[in-house]
SELUMKE-500711 format. One record per residue (C-alpha): residue number from 1; residue in one letter; x, y, z. Coordinates in Angstrom, 1 decimal. Example, Ala and Ser with C-alpha at 12.3 -4.5 7.8 and 13.67 -1.06 7.14 Angstrom:
! residues 2
{pt 1,A,{12.3,-4.5,7.8}} {pt 2,S,{13.7,-1.1,7.1}} 
***
This chain:
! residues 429
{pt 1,X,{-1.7,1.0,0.9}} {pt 2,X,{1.1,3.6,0.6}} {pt 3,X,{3.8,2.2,2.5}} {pt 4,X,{6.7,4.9,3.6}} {pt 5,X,{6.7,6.0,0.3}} {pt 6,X,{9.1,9.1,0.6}} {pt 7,X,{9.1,10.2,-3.5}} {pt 8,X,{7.0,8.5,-5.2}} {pt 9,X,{7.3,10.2,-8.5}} {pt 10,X,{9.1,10.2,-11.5}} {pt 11,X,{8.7,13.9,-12.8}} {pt 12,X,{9.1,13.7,-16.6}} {pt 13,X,{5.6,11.8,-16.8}} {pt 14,X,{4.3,13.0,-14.3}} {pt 15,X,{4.7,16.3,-15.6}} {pt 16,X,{2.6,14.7,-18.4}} {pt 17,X,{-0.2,13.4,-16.5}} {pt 18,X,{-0.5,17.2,-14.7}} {pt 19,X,{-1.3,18.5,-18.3}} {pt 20,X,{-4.0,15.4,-19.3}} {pt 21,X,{-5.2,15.6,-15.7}} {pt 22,X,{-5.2,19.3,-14.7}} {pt 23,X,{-8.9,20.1,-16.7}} {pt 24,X,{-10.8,17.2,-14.9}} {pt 25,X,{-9.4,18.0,-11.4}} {pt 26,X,{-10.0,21.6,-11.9}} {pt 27,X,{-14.0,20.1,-12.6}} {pt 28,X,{-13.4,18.0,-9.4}} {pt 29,X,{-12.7,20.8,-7.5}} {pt 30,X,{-15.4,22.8,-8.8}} {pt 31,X,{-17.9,20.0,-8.2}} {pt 32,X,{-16.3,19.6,-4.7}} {pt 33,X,{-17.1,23.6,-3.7}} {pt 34,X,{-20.3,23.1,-4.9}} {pt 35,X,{-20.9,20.4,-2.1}} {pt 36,X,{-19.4,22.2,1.2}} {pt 37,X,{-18.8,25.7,2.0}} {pt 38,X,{-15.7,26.0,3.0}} {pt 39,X,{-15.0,29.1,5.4}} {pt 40,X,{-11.9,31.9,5.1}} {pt 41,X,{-8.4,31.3,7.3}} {pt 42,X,{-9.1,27.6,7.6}} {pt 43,X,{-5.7,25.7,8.3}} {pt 44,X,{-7.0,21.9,7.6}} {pt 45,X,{-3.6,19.2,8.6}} {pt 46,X,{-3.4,15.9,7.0}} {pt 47,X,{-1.8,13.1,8.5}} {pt 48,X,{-0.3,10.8,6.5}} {pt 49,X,{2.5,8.0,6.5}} {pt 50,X,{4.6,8.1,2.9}} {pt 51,X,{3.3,9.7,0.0}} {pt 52,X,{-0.3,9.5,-1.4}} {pt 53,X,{0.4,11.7,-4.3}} {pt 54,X,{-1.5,14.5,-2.7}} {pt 55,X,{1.1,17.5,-3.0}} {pt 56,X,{0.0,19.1,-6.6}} {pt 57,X,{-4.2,18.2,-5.7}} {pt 58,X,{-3.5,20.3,-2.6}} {pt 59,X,{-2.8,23.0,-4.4}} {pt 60,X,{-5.4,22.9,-6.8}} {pt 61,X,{-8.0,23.0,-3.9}} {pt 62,X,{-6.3,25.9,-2.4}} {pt 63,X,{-6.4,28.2,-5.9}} {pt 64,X,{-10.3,27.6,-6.0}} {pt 65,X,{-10.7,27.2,-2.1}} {pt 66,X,{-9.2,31.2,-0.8}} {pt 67,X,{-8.8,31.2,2.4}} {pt 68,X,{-7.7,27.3,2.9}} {pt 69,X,{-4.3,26.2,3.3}} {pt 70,X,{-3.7,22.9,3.8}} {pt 71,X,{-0.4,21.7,5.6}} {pt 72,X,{0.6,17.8,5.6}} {pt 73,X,{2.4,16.0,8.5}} {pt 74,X,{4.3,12.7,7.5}} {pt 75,X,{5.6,9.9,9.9}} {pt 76,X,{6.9,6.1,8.8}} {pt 77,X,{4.0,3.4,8.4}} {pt 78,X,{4.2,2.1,12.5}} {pt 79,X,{4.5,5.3,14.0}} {pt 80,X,{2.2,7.2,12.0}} {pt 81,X,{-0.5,4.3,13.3}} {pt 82,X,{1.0,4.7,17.0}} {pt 83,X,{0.9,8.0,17.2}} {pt 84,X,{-3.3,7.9,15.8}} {pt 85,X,{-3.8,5.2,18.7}} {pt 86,X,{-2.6,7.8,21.3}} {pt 87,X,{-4.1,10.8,20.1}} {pt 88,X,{-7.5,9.2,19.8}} {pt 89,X,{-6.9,7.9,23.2}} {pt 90,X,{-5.8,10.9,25.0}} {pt 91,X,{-8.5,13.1,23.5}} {pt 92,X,{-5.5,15.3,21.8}} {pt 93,X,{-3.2,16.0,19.2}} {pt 94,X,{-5.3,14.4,16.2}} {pt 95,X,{-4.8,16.8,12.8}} {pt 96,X,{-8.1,17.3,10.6}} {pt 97,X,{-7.6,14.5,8.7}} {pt 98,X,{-5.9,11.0,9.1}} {pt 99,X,{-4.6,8.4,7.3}} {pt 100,X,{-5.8,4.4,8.2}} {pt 101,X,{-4.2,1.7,6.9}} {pt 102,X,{-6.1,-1.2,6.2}} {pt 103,X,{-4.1,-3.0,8.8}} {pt 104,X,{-5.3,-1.0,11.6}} {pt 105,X,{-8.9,0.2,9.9}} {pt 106,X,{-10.1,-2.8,12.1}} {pt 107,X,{-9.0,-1.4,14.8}} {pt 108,X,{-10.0,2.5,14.5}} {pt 109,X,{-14.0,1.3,13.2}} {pt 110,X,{-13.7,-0.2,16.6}} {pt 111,X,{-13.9,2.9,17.7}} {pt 112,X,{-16.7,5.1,15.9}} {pt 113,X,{-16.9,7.4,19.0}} {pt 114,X,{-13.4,9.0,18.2}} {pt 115,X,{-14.2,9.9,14.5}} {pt 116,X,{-16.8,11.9,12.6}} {pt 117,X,{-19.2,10.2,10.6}} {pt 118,X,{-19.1,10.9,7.1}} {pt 119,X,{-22.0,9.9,6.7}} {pt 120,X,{-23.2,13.4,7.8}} {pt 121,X,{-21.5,14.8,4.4}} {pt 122,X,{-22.8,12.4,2.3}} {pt 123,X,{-20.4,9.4,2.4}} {pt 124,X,{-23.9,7.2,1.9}} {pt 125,X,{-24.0,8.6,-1.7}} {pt 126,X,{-20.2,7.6,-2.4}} {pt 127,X,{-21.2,4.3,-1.6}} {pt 128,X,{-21.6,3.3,-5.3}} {pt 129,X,{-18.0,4.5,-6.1}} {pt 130,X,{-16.0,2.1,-4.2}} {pt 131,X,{-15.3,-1.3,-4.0}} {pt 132,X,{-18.4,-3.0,-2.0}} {pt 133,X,{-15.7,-4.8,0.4}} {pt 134,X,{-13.5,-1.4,0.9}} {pt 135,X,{-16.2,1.0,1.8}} {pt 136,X,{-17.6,-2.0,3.9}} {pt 137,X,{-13.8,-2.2,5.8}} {pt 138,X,{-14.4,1.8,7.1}} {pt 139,X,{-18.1,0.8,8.2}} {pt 140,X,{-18.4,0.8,12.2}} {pt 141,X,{-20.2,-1.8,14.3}} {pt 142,X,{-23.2,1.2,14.4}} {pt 143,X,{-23.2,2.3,10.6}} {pt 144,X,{-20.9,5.0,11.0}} {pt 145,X,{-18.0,5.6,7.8}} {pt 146,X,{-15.2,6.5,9.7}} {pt 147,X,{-13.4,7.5,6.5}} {pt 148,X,{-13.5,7.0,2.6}} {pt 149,X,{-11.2,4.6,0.5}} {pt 150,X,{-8.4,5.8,-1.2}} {pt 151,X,{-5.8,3.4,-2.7}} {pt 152,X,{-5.8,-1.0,-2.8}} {pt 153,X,{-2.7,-2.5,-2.9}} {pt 154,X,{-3.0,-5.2,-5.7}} {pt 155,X,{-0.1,-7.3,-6.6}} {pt 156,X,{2.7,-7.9,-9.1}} {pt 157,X,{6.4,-8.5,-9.0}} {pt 158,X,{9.0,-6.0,-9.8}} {pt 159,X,{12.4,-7.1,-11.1}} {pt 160,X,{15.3,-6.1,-12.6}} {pt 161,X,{15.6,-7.2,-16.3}} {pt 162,X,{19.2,-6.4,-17.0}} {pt 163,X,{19.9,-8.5,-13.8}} {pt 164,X,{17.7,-11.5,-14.8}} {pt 165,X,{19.5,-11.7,-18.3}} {pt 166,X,{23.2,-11.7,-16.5}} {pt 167,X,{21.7,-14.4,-14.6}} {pt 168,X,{21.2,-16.3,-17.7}} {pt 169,X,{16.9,-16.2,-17.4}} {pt 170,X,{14.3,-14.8,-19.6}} {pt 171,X,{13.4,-10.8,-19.0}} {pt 172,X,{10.3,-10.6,-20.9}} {pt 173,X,{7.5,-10.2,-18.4}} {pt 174,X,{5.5,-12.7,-20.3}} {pt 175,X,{8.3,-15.2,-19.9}} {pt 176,X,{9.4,-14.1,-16.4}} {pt 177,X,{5.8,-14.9,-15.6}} {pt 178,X,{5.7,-18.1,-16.9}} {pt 179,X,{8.4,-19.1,-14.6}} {pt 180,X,{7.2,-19.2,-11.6}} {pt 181,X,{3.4,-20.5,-11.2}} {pt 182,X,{3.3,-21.3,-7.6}} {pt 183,X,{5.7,-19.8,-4.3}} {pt 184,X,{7.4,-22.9,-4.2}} {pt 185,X,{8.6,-22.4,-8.4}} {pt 186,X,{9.5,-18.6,-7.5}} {pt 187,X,{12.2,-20.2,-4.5}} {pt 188,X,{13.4,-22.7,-7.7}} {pt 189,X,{13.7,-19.2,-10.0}} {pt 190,X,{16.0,-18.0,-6.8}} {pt 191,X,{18.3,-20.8,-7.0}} {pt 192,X,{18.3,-20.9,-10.7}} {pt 193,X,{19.6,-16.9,-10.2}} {pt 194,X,{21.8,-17.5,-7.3}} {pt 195,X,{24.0,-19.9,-9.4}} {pt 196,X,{24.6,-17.4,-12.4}} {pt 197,X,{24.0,-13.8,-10.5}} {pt 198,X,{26.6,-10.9,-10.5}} {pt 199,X,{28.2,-11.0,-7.7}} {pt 200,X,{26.5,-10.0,-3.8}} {pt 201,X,{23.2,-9.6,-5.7}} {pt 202,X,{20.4,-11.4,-4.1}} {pt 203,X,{17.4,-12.9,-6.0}} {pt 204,X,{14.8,-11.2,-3.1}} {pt 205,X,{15.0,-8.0,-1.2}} {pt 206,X,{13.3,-8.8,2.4}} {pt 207,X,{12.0,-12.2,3.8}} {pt 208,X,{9.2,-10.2,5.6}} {pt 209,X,{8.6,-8.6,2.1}} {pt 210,X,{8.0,-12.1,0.4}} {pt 211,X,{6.0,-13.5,3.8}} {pt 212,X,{3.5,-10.3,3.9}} {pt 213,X,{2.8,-11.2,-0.2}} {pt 214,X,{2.0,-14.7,0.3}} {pt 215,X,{-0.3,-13.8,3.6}} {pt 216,X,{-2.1,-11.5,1.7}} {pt 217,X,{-3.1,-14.2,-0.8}} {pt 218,X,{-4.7,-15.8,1.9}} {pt 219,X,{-8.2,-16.2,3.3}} {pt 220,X,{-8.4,-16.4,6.0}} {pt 221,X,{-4.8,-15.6,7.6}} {pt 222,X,{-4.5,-14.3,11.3}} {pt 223,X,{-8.9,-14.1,11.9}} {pt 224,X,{-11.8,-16.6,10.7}} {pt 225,X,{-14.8,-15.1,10.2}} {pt 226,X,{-15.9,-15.5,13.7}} {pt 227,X,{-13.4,-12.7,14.5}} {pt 228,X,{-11.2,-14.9,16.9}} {pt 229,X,{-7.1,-15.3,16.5}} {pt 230,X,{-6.2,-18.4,14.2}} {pt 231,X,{-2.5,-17.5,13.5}} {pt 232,X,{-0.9,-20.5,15.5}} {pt 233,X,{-3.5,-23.3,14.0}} {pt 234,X,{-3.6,-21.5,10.6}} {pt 235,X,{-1.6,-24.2,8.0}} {pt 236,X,{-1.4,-21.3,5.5}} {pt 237,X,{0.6,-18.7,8.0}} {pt 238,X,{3.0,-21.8,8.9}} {pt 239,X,{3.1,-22.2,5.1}} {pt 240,X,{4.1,-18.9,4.5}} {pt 241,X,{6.8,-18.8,7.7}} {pt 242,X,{8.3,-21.7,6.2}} {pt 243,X,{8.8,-20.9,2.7}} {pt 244,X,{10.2,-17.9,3.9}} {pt 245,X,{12.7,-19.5,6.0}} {pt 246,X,{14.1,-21.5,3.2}} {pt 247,X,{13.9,-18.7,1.0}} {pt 248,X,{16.4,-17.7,3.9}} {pt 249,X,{18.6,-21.0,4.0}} {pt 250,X,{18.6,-20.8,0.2}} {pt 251,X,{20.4,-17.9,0.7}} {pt 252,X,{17.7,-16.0,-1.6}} {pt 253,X,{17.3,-13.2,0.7}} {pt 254,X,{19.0,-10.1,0.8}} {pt 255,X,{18.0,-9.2,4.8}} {pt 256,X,{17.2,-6.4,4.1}} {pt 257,X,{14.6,-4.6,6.1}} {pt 258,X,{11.9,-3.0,4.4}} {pt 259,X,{11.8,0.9,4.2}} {pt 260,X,{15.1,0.9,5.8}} {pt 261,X,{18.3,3.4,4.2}} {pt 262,X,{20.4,-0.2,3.4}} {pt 263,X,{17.1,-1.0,1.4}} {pt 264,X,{16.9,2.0,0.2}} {pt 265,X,{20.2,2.1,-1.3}} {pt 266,X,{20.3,-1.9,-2.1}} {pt 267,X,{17.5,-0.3,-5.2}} {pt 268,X,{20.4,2.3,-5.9}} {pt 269,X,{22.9,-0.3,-6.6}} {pt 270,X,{20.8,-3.4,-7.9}} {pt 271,X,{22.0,-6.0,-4.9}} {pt 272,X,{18.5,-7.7,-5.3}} {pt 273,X,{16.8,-8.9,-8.3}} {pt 274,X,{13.4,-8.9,-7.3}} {pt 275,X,{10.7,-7.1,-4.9}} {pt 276,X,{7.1,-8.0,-4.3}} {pt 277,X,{5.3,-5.5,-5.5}} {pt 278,X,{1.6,-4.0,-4.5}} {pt 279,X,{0.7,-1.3,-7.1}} {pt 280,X,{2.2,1.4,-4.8}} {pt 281,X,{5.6,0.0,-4.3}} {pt 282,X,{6.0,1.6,-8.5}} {pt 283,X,{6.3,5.0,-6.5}} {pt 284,X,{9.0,4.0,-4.0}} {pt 285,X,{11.2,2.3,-6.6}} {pt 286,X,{11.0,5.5,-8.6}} {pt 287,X,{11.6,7.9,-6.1}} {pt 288,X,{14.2,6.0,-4.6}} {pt 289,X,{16.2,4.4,-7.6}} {pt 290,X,{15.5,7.3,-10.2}} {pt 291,X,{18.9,5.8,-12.2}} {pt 292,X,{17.5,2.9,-13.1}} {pt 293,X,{14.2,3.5,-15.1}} {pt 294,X,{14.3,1.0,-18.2}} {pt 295,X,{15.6,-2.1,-15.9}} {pt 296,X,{12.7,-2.6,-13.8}} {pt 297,X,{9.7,-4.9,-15.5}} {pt 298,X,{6.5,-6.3,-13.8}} {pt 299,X,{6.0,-9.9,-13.9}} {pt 300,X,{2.9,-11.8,-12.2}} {pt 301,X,{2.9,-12.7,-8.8}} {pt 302,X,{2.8,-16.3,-8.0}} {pt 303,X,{-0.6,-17.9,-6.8}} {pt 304,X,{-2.3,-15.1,-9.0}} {pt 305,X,{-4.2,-12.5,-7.0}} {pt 306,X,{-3.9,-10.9,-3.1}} {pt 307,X,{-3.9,-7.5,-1.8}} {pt 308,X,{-1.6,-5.7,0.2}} {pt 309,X,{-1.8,-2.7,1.8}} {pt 310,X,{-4.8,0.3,0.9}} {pt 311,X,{-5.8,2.9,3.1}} {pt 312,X,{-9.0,5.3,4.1}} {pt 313,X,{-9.1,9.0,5.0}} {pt 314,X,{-11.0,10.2,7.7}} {pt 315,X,{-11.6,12.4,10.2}} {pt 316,X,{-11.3,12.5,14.4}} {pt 317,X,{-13.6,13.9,16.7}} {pt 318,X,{-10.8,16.3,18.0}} {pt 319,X,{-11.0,18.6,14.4}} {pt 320,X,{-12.0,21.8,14.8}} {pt 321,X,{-13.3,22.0,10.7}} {pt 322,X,{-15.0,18.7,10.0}} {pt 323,X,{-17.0,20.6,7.3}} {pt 324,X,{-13.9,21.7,5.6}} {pt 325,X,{-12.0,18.5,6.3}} {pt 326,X,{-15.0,16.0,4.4}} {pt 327,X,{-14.9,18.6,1.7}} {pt 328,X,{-11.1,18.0,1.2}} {pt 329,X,{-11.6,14.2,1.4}} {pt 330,X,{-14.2,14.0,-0.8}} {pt 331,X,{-12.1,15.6,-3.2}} {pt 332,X,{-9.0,13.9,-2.9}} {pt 333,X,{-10.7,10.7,-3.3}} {pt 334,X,{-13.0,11.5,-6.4}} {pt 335,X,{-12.5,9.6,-9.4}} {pt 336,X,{-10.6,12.6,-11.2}} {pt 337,X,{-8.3,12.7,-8.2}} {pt 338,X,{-7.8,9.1,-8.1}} {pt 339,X,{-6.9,8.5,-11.7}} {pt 340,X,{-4.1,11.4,-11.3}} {pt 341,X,{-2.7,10.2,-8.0}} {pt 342,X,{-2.4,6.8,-10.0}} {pt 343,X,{-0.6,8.5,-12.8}} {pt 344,X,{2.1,10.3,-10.5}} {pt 345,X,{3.0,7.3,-7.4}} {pt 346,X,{1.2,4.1,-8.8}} {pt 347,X,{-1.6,3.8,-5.9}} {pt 348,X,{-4.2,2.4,-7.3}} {pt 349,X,{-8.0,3.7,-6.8}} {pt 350,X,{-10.5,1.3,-4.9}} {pt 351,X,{-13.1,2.6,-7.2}} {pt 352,X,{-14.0,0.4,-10.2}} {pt 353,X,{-15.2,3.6,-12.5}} {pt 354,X,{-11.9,4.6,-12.5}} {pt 355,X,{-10.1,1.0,-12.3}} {pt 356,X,{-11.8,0.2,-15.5}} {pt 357,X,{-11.1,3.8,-17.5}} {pt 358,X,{-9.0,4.5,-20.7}} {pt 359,X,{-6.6,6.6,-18.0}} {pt 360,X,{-6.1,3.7,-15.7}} {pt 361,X,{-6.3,1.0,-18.4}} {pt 362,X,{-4.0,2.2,-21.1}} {pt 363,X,{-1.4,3.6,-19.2}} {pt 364,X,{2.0,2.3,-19.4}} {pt 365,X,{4.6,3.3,-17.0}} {pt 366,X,{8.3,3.9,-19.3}} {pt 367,X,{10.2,3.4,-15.9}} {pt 368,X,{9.3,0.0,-15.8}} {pt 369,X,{10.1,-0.4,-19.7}} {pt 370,X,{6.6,0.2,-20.8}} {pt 371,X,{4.7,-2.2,-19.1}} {pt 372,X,{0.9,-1.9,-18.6}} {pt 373,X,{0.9,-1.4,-15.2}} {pt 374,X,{-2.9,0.1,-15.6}} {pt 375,X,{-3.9,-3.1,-16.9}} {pt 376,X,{-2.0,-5.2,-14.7}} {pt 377,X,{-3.1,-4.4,-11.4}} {pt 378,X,{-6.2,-2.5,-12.3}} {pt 379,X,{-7.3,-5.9,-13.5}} {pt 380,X,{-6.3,-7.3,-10.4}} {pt 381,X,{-7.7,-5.2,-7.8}} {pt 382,X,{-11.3,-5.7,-10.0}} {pt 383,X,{-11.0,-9.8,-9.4}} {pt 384,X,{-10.0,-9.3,-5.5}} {pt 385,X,{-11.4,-10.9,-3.3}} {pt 386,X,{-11.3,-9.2,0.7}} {pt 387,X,{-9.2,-11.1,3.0}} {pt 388,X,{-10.8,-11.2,6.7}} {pt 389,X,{-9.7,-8.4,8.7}} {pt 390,X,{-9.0,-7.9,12.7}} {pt 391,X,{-8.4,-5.2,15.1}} {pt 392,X,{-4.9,-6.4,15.1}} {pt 393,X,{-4.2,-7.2,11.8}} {pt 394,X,{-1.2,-4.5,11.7}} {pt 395,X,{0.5,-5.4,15.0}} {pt 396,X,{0.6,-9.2,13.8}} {pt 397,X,{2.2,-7.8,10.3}} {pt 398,X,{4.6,-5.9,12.3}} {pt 399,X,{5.1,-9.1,14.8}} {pt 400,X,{5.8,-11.2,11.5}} {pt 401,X,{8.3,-8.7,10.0}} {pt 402,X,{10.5,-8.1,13.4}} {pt 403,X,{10.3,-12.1,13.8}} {pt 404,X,{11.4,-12.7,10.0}} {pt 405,X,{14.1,-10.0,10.6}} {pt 406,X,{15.4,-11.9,13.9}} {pt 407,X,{16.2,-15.1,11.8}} {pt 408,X,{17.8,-12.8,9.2}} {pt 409,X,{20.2,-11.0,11.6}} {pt 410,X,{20.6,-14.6,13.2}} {pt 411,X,{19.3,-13.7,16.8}} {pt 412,X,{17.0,-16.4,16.5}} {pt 413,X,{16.9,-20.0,14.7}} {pt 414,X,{13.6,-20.1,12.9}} {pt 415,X,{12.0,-22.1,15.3}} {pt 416,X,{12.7,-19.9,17.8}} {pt 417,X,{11.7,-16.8,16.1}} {pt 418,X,{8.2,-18.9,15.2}} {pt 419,X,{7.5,-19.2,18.8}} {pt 420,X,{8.1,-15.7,19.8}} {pt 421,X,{6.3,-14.5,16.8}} {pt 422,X,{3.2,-16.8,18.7}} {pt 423,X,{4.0,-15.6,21.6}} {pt 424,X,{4.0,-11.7,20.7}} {pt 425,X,{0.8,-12.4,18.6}} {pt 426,X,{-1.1,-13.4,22.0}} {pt 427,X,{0.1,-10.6,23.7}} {pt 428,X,{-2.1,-8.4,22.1}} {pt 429,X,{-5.2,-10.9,22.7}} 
***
């Protein structure tokens, strides 16, 4: 998942990985041309939340595509999904192409009528590429691919070295690692921080940050596999909710809401040591924190594995060029295109070809003091295993977060917040 990612590069290597990159995407292309006819004066609008690293590939389909110009509309994570839901709705105002989180993708394959089927330009023979689960997660109720993975969000732990070590605690991410085994051992890291810290830093960023990473760890979290609701009788979601709130009562947590400007800036000025970290959140620390490449690391997350976040491309009804539109898609997620988008913002491909390549595997990212982020989380995403999804998946995220964010902002005492959280959960039921 790209998650309001508003710069996600860092321009000296990616500046790099345009040189490596550019003779295999210009094959991409080429290859992609060769698979659609794509007609002269076509405007084709993409609709994404944050940034997928799409801005140089753009261009490089429009040099060998003349007569396409391709235009890109962004929106935050919930509106962008709002905004989908109404246009499909209405029967108006949908671009060519659209961004799905795998939050709502549950929701939009519950609707196959409202998108084209990609099947009709040959999304059967990309099958192989992906994932099994991901290009499963896009697949409709009737067989129809309402769109074509891009990115998985597996997980990691970003943290600020040069804070760790005024803190009195190992930096090495091998030793950071060590440290904290289970949830319950990161919380004892905090307090261990807390006591030696700089002054008004905080050991996490967001309480909703550190709940969404332990849910997505979980299977199942808010569906069984029958499909129905098991959020209130769930053990593992109360688990999560409470180790949150004492990360809270620990004073651990910064309050911060996620994607907000005081978060934003709180990565400017170091006032939280750590952030959980799904391969795309490398891109938003970059673009947002440029100043401090060298004092971020990646350490493992606790509990090992989980996946947060990913998200599919595809294509509503309401487009005037669905031709053109697959043809774009099907380029921007080919395995050329994937391994370069990884290089520039950190979203990691859904396709194992490219997850186990030299590009992906061997690259080390200098921001975060060389670590081998390809390794890392390519590793990871390969071992994943697919949490079950519903059509509401993203509202009960969102429900979570504005619930945390209450006891955070002390509107609500924990209990409280749990039972409107419950209550806001059936509400969508």
């Amino acid at each position: 998942m790209v998650r309001e990612v508003k710069n996600g590069r860092s321009r000296t290597w990616a500046v790099v990985a345009t040189l490596v990159i550019v003779g295999i995407v210009g094959a991409a292309v080429t290859a992609a041309t060769a698979a659609g006819k794509t007609r002269a004066n076509v405007t084709l609008t993409v609709d994404v939340f944050g940034d997928f690293g799409f801005k140089d590939l753009y261009q490089q389909y429009e040099q060998s595509h003349p007569g396409v110009t391709i235009k890109e509309d962004t929106q935050d994570y919930a509106p962008h999904h709002t905004a989908l839901a109404q246009h499909l709705a209405t029967g108006a105002g949908a671009d060519d192409i659209v961004a799905v989180e795998v939050g709502f993708v549950a929701q939009f394959a519950a609707q196959p009528q409202n998108f084209v089927d990609l099947r009709q330009y040959g999304a059967a023979s990309l099958k192989s590429r992906y994932l099994p689960w991901k290009y499963q997660q896009a697949v409709a109720h009737n067989g129809s691919v309402i769109g074509l993975g891009t990115d998985v969000g597996s997980l990691g732990i970003c943290y600020r070295a040069d804070l760790f070590k005024q803190a009195g605690l190992p930096s090495s991410r091998a030793a950071v690692s060590k440290l904290w085994p289970t949830w319950q051992a990161f919380l004892n890291v905090g307090k261990r921080f807390k006591a030696h810290a700089p002054a008004n830093v905080h050991f996490i960023d967001s309480g909703s940050n550190l709940y969404n990473a332990i849910i997505a760890q979980q299977n199942p979290a808010y569906y069984d596999t029958a499909g129905n609701v098991i959020v209130s009788k769930n053990p593992k979601v109360r688990a999560a909710w409470a180790l949150t709130m004492k990360s809270i009562a620990l004073g651990e947590d910064a309050g911060l809401s996620a994607f907000s400007p005081d978060w934003n800036t709180g990565f400017q000025k170091g006032t939280f040591a750590t952030v959980t970290c799904p391969a795309w959140m490398m891109g938003y620390i970059q673009g947002q924190a440029p100043k401090t490449a060298g004092k971020w690391d990646i350490a493992a997350v606790p509990g090992g594995g989980g996946n947060w976040g990913g998200s599919f491309l595809g294509i509503p009804k309401q487009s005037q060029h669905p031709a053109e539109a697959a043809d774009l898609i099907k380029f921007l997620t080919s395995p050329a295109s994937q391994a370069y988008i990884f290089k520039q913002t950190g979203n990691l491909s859904s396709q194992p070809a490219v997850l186990k390549s030299s590009a992906v595997q061997n690259f080390q990212n200098p921001f975060f003091r060389n670590a081998p982020v390809g390794k890392v989380f390519a590793s990871s995403a390969l071992s994943l295993r697919p949490q079950i999804l519903g059509p509401h998946q993203g509202d009960f995220q969102t429900d979570a977060t504005n619930a945390i964010q209450r006891v955070e902002q002390k509107k609500q005492s924990p209990n409280a917040a749990w039972k409107q959280f419950l209550k806001d959960v059936a509400s969508h039921s």
